[in-house]
N, C-alpha and C positions, 0 to 999 in steps of 0.2 A: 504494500500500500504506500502510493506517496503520499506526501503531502506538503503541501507549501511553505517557506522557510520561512517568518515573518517574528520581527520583532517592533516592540515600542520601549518608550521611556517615559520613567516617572522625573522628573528634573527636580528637588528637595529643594532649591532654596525658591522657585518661583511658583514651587506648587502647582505644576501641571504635566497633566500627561501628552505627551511628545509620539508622533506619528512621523514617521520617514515622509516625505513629498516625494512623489511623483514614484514611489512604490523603490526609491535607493536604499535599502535595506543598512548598507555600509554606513548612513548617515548618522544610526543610532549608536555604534561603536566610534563613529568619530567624536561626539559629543563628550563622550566616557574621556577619549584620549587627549580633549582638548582642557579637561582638570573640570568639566562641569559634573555638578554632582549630581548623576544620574544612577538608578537603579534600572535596569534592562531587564525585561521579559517577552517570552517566547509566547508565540499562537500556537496553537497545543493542534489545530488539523480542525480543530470541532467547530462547530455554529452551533446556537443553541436552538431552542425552539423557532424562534423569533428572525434566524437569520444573521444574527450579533456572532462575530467572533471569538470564540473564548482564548482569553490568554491566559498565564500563570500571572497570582495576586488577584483575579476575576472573583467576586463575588456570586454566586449562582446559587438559585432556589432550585431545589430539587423537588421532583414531583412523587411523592408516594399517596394512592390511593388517590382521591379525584383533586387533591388541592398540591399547589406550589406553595411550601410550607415551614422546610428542613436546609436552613442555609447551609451552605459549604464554599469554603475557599479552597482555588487550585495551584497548586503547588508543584512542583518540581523535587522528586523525591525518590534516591536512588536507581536514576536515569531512565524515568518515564514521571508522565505527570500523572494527578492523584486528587481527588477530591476527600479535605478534608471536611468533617461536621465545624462545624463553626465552634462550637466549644471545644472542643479536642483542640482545634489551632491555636485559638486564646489559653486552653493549659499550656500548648507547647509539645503533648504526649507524642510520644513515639510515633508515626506516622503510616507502620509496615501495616495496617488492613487497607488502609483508603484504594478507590479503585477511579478512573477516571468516569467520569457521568455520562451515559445515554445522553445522548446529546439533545435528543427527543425529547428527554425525562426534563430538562433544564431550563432554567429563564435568568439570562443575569440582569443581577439588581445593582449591579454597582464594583467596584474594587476597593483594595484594602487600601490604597493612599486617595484616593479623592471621595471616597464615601467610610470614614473614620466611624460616623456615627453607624455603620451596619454592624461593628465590631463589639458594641457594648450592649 
């Protein structure tokens, strides 16, 4: 299975998330190398419900039973990504059950740096 190699940036001091222009994927490691203080993450292959692209740090409501209900963050964890519960992230726990989300199953609500408030 391919899948397409896409990154973004969270940029810390200007508080915003950073999208490569015109699809130059390289632009986001140049920002890294230019001393800006960026955090990078990877597009996992998935879309959700909705057609949104999931990246790692994506917040996503997952679907059990008829409601979108059971948040989880996606992570990068032991070289695949991985949906964790939302509590389990905020402890911190070990991370070896998380699997990555039916993509189907998914709707994201936000990420861990521009929606803080989904974390408490």
């Amino acid at each position: 299975m391919n899948r397409e190699i896409k990154f973004r940036a969270w940029h810390k001091s200007a508080k915003e998330m950073l999208y490569p222009e015109n699809g130059k994927q390289s632009y986001v490691f140049c920002w890294g190398e230019e001393g800006q203080p960026v955090i990078i993450m990877q597009f996992t292959g998935l879309k959700d419900r909705n057609g949104n692209e999931i990246y790692e740090g994506d917040i996503v409501n997952m679907r059990y039973d008829e409601s979108y209900d059971r948040p989880h963050v996606i992570v990068w964890h032991l070289n695949r990504f991985i949906a964790i519960h939302l509590k389990q992230y905020q402890r911190g726990n070990d991370y070896h059950d998380g699997k990555l989300p039916n993509a189907y199953n998914a709707i994201i609500c936000g990420n861990i740096y521009e929606n803080e408030s989904l974390l408490k």
